[in-house]
Backbone atoms as SQL, in Angstrom:
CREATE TABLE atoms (id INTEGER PRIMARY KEY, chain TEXT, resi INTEGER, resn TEXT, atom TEXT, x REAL, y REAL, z REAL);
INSERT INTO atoms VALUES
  (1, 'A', 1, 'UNK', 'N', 36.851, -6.806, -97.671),
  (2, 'A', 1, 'UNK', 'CA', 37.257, -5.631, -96.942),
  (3, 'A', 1, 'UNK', 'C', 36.942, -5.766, -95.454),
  (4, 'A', 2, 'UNK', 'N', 35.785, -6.357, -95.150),
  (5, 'A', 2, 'UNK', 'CA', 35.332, -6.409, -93.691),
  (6, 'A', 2, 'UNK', 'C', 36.165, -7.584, -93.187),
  (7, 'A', 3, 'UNK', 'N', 36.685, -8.492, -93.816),
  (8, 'A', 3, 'UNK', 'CA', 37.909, -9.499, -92.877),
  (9, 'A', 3, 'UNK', 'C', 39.533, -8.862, -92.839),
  (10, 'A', 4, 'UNK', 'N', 39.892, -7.703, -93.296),
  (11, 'A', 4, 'UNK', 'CA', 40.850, -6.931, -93.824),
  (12, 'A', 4, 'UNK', 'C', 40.204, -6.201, -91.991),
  (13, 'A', 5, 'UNK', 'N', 39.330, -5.507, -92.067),
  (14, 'A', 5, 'UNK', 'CA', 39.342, -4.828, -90.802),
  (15, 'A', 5, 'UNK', 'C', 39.518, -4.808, -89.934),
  (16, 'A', 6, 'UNK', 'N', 38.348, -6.662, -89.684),
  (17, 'A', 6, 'UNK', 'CA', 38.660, -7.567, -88.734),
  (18, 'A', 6, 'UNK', 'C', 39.814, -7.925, -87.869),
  (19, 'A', 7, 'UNK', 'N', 40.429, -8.426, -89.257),
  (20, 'A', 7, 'UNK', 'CA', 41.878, -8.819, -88.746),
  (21, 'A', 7, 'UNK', 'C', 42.976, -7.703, -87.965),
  (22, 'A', 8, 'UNK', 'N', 42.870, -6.093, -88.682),
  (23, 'A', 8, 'UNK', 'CA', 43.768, -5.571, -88.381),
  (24, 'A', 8, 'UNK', 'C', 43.515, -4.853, -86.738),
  (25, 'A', 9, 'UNK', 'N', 41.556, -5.014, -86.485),
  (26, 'A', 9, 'UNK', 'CA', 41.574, -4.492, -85.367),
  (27, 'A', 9, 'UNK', 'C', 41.642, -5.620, -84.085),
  (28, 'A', 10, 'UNK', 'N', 41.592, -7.185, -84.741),
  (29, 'A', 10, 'UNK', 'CA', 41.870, -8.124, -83.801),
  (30, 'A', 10, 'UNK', 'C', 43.613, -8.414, -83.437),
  (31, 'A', 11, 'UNK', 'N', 44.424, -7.899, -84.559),
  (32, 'A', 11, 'UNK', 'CA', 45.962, -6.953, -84.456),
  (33, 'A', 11, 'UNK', 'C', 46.283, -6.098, -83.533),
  (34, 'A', 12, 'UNK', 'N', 45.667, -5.221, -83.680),
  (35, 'A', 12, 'UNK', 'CA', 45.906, -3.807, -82.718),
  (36, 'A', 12, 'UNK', 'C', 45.395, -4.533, -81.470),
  (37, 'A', 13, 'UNK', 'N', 44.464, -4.852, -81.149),
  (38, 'A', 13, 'UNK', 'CA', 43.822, -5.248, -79.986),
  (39, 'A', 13, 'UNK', 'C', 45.384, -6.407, -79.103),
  (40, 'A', 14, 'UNK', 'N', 45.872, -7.223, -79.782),
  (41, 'A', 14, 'UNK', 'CA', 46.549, -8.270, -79.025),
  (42, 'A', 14, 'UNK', 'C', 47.856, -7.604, -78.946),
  (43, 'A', 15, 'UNK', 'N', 48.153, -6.109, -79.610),
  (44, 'A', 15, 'UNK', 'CA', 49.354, -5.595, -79.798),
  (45, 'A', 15, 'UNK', 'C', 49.132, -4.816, -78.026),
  (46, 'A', 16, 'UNK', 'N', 48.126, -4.037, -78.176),
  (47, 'A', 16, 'UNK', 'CA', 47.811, -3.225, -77.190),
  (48, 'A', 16, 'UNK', 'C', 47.928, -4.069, -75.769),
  (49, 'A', 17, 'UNK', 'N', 47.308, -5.569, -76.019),
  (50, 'A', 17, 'UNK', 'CA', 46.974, -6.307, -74.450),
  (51, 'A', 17, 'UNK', 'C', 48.719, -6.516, -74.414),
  (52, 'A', 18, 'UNK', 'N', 49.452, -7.030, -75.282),
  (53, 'A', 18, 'UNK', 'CA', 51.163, -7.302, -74.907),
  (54, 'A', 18, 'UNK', 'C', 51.782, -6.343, -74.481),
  (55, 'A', 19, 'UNK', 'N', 51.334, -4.791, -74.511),
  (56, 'A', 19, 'UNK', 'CA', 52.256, -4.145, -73.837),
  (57, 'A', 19, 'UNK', 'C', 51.717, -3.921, -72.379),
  (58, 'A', 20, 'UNK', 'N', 50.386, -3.882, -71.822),
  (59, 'A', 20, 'UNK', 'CA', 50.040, -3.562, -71.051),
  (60, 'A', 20, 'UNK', 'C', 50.323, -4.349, -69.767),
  (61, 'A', 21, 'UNK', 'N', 50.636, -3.641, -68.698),
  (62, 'A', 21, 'UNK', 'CA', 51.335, -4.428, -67.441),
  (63, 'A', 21, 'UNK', 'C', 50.395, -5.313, -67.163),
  (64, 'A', 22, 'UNK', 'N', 50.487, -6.424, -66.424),
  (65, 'A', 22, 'UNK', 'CA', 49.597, -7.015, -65.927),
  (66, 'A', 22, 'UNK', 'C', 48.926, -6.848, -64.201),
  (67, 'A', 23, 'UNK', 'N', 48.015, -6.875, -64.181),
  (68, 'A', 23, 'UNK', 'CA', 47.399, -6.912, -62.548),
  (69, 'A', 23, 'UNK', 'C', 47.650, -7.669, -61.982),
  (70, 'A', 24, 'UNK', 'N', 48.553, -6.805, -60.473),
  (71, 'A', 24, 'UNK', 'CA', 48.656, -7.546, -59.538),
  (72, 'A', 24, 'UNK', 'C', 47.383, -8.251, -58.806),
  (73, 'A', 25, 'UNK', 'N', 47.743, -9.582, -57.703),
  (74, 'A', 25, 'UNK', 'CA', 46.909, -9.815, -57.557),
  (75, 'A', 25, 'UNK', 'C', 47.702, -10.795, -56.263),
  (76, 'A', 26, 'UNK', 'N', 46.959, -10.751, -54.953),
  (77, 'A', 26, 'UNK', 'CA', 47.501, -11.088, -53.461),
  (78, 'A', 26, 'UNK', 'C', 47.042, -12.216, -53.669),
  (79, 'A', 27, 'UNK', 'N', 48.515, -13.283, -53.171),
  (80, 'A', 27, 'UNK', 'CA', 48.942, -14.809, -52.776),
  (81, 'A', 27, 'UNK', 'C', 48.960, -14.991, -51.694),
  (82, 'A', 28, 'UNK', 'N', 49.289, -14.534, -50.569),
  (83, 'A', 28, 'UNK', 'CA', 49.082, -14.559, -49.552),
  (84, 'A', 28, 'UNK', 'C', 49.741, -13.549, -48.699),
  (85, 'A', 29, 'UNK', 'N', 48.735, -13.308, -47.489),
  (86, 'A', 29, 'UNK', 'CA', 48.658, -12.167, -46.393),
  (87, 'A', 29, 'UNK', 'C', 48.480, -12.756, -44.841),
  (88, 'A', 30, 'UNK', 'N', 49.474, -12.528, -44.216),
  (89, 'A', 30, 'UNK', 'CA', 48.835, -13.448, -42.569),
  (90, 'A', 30, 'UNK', 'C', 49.039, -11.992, -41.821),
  (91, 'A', 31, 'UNK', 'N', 48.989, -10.477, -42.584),
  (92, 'A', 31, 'UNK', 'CA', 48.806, -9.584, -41.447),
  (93, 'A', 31, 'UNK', 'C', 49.994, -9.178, -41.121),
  (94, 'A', 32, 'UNK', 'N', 51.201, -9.552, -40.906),
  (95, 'A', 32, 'UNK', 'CA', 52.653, -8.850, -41.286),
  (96, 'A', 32, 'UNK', 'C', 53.272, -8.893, -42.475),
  (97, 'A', 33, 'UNK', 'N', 52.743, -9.629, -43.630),
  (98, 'A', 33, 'UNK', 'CA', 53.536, -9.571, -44.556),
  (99, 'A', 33, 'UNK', 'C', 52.588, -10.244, -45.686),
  (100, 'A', 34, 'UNK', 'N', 52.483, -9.769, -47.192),
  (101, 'A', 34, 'UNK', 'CA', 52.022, -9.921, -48.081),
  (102, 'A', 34, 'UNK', 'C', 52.640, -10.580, -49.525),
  (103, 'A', 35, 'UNK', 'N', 52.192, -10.982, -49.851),
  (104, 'A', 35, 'UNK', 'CA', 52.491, -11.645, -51.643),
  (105, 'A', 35, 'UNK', 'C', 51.599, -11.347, -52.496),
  (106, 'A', 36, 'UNK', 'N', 52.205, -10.829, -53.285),
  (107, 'A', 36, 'UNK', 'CA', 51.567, -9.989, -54.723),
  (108, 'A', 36, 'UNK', 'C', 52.157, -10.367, -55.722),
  (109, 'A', 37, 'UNK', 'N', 51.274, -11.631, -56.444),
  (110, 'A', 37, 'UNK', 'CA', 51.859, -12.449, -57.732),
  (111, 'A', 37, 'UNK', 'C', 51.200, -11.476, -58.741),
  (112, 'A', 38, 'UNK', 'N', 52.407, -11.660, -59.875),
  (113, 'A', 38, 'UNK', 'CA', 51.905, -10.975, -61.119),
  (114, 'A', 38, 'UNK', 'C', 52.006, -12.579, -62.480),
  (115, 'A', 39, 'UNK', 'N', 51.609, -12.038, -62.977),
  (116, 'A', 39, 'UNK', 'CA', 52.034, -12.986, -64.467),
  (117, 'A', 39, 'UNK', 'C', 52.098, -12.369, -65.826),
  (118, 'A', 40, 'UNK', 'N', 53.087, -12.417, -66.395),
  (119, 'A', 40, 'UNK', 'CA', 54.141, -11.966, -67.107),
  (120, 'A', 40, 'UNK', 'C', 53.669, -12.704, -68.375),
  (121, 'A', 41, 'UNK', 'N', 52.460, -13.537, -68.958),
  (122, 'A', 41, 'UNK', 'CA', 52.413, -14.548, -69.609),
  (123, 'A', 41, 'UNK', 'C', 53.195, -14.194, -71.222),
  (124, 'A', 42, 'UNK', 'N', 53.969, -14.850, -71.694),
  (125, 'A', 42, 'UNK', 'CA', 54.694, -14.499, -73.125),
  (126, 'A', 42, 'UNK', 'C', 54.852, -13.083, -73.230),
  (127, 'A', 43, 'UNK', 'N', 55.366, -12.311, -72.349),
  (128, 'A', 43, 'UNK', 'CA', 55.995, -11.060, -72.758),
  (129, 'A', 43, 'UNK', 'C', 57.295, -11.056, -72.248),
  (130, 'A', 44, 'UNK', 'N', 57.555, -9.642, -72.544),
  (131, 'A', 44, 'UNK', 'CA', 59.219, -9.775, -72.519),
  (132, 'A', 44, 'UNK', 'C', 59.130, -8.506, -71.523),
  (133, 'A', 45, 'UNK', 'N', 59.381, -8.814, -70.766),
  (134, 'A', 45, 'UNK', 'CA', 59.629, -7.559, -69.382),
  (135, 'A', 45, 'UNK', 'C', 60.907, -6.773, -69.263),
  (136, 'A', 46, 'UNK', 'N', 60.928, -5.656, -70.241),
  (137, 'A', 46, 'UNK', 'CA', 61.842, -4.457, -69.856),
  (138, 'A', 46, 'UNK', 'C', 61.666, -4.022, -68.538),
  (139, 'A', 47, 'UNK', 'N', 63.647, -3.213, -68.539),
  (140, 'A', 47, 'UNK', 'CA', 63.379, -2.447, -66.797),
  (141, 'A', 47, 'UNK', 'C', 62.247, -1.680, -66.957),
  (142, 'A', 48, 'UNK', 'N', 61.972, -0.796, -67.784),
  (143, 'A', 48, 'UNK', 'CA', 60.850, 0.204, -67.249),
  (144, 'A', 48, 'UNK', 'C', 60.016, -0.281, -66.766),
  (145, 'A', 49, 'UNK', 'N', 59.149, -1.797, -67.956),
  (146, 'A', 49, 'UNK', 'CA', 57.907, -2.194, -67.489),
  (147, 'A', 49, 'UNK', 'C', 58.225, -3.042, -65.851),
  (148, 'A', 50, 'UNK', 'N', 59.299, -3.448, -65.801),
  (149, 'A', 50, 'UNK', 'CA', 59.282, -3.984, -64.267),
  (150, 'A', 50, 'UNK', 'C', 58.997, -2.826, -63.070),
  (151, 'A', 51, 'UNK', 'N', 59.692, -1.851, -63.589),
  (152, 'A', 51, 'UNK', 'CA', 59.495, -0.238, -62.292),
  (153, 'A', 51, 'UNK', 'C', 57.734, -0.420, -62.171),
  (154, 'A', 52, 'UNK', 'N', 57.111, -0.182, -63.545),
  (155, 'A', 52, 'UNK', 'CA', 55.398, 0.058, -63.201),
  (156, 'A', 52, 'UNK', 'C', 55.067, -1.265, -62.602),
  (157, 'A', 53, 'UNK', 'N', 55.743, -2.496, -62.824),
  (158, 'A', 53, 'UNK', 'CA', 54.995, -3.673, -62.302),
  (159, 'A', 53, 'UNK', 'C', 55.213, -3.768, -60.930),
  (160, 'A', 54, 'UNK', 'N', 56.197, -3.125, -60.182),
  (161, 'A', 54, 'UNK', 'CA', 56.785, -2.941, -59.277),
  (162, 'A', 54, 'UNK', 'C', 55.633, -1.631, -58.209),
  (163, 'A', 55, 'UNK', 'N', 55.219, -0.906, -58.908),
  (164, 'A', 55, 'UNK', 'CA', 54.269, 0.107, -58.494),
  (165, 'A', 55, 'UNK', 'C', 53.546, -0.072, -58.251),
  (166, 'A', 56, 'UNK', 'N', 52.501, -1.266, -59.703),
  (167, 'A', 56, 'UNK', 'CA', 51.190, -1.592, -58.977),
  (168, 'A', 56, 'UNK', 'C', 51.173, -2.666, -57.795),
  (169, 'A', 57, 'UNK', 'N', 52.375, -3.004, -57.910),
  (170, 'A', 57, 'UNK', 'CA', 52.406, -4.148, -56.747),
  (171, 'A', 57, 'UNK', 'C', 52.301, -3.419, -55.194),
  (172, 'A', 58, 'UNK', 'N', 53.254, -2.720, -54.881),
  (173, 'A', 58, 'UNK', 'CA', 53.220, -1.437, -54.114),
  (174, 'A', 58, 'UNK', 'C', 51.745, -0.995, -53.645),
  (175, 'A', 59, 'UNK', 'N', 51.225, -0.600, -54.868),
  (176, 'A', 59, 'UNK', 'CA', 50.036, 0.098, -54.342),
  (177, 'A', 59, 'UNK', 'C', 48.914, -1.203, -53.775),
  (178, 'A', 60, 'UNK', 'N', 48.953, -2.642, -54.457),
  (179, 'A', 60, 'UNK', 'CA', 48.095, -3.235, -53.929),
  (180, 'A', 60, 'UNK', 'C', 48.168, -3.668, -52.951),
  (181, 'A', 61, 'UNK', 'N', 49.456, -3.687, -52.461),
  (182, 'A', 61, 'UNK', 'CA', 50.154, -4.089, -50.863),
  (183, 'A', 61, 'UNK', 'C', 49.505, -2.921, -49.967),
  (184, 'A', 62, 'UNK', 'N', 50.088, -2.311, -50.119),
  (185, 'A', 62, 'UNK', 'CA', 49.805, -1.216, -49.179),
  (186, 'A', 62, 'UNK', 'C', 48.154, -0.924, -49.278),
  (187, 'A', 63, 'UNK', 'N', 47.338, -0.761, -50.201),
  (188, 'A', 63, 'UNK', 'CA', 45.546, -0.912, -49.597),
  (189, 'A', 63, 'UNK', 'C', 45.850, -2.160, -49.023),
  (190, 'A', 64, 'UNK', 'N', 46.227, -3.178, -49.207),
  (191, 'A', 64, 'UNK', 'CA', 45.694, -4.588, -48.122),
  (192, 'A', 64, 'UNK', 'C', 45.715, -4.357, -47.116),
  (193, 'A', 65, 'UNK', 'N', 47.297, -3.478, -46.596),
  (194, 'A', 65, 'UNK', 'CA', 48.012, -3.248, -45.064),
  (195, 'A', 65, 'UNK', 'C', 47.338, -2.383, -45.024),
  (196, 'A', 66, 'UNK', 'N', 46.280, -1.968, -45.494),
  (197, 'A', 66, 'UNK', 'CA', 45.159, -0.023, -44.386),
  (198, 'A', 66, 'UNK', 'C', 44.723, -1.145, -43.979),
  (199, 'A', 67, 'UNK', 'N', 44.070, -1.812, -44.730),
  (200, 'A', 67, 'UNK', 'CA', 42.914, -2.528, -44.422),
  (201, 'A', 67, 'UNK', 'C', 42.733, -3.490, -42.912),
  (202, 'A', 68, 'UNK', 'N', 44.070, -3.999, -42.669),
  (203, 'A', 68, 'UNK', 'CA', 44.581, -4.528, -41.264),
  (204, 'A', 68, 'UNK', 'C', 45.253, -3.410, -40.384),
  (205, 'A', 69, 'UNK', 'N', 45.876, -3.793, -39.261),
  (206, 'A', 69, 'UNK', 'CA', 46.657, -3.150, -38.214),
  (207, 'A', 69, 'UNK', 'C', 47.991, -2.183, -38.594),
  (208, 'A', 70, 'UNK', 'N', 48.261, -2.355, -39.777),
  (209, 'A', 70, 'UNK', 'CA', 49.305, -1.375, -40.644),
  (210, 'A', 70, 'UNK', 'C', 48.891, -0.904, -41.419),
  (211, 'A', 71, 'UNK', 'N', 50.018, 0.145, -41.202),
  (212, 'A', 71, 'UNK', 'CA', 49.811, 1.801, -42.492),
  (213, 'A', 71, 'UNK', 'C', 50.852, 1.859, -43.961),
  (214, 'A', 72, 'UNK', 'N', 51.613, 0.871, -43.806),
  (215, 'A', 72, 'UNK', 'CA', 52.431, 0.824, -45.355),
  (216, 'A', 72, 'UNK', 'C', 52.748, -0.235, -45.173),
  (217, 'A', 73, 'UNK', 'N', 53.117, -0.814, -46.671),
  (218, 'A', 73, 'UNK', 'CA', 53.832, -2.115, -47.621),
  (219, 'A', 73, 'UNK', 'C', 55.293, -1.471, -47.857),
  (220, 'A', 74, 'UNK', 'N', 56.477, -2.585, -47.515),
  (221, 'A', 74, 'UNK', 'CA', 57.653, -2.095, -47.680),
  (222, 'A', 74, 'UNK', 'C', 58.062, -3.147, -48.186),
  (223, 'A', 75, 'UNK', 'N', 58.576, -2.683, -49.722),
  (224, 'A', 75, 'UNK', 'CA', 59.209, -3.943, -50.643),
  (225, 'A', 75, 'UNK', 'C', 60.583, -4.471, -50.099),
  (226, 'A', 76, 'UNK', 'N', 60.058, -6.097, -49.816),
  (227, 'A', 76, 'UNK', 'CA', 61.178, -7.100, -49.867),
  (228, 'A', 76, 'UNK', 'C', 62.254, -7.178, -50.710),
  (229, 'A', 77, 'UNK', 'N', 61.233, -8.307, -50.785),
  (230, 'A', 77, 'UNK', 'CA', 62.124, -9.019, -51.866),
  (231, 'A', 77, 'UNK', 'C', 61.226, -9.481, -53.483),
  (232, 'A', 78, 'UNK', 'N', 61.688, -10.007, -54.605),
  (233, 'A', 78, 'UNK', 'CA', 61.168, -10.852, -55.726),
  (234, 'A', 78, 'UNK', 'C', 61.528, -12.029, -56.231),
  (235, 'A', 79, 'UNK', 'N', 61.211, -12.797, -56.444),
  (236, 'A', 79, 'UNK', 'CA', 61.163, -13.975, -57.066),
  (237, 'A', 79, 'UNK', 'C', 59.962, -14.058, -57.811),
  (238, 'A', 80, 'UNK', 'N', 61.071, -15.015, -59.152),
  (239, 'A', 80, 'UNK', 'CA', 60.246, -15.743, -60.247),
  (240, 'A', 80, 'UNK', 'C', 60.135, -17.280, -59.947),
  (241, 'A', 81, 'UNK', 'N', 58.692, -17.578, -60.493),
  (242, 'A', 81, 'UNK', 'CA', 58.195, -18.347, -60.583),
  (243, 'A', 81, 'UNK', 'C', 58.236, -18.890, -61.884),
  (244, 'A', 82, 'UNK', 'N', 57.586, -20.495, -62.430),
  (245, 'A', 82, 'UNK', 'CA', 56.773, -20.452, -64.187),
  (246, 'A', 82, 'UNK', 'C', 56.119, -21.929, -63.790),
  (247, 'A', 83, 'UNK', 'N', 55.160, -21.276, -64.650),
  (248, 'A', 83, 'UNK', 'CA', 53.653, -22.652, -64.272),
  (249, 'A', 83, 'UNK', 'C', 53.832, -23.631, -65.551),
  (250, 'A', 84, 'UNK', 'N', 54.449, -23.068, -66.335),
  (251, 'A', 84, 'UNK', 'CA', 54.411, -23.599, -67.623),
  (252, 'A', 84, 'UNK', 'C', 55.716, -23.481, -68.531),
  (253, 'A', 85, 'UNK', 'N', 55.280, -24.188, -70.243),
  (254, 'A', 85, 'UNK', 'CA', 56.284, -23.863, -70.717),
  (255, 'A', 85, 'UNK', 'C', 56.380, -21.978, -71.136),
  (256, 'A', 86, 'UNK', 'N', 55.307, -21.449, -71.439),
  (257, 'A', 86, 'UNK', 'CA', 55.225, -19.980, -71.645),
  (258, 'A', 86, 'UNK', 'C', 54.781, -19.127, -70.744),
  (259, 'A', 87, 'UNK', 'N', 53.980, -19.990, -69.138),
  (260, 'A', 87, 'UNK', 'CA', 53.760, -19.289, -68.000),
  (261, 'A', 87, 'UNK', 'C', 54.621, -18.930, -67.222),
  (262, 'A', 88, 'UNK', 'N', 55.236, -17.850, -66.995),
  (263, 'A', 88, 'UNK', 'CA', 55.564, -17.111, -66.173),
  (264, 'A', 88, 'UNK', 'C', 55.540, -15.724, -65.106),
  (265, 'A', 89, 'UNK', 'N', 55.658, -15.460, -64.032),
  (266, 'A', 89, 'UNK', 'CA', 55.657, -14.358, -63.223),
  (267, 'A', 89, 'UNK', 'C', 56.805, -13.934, -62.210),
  (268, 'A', 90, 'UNK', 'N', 55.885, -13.012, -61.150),
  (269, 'A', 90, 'UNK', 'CA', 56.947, -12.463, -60.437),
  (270, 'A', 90, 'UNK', 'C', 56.076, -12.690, -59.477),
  (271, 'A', 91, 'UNK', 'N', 57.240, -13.183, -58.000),
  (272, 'A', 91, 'UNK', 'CA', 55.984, -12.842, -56.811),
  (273, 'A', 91, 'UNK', 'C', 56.771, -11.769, -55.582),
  (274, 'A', 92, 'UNK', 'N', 56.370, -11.116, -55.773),
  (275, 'A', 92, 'UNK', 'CA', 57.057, -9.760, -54.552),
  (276, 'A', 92, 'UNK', 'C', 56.470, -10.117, -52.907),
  (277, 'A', 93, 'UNK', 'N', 57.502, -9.573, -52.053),
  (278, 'A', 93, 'UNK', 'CA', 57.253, -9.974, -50.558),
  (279, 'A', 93, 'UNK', 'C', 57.127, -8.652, -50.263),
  (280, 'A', 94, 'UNK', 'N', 55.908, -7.807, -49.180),
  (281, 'A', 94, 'UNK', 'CA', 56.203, -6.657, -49.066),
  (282, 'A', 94, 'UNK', 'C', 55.483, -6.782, -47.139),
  (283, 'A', 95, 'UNK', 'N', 56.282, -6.154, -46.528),
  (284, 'A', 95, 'UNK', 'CA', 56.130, -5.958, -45.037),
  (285, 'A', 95, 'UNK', 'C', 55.298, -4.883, -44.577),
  (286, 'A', 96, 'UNK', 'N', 53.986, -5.620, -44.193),
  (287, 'A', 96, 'UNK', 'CA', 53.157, -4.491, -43.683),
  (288, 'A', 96, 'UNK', 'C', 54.184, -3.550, -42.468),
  (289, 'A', 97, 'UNK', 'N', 54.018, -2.438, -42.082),
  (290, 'A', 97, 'UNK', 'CA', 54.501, -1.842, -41.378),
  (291, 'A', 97, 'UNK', 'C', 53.864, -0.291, -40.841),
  (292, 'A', 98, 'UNK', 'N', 54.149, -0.507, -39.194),
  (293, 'A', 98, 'UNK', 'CA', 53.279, 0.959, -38.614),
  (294, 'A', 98, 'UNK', 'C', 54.212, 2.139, -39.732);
């Protein structure tokens, strides 16, 4: 019974991490303009989940740009990347701006 549990809450657990967006995280910043790679690793990215991946990217741009001489992140552009045969992401360009 206790490997019956095991299993179903080490289940739920890898069900829960596959839907959850992943954290952005800054590639590079020279102070006008930012990169905010995500990684997508073996999931399947619906539009919706791209809108939220798209958000947190947003929001981590824009704290970088307080943090320097600008007051907002203004989304570029995106491109995909893949490191691997099942690694893949997104890397967003966003323009610090007064």
């Amino acid at each position: 019974m206790k490997k019956i549990a095991i299993a179903a809450t080490i289940s739920g657990v890898a069900l829960l991490s596959a839907c959850t967006v992943p954290e952005p995280v800054v590639s590079g910043y020279n102070g006008d303009s930012i990169n905010i790679r995500t990684n997508e690793y073996m999931q399947i990215v619906t539009p919706e989940a791209m809108v939220e991946v798209i958000a947190k990217a947003q929001v981590q741009a824009t704290e970088v740009c307080r943090r320097g001489h600008r007051k907002r992140a203004e989304y570029v552009s995106r491109r995909s990347y893949h490191e691997g045969q099942y690694s893949y992401g997104s890397e967003f360009l966003f323009l610090c701006l007064n």
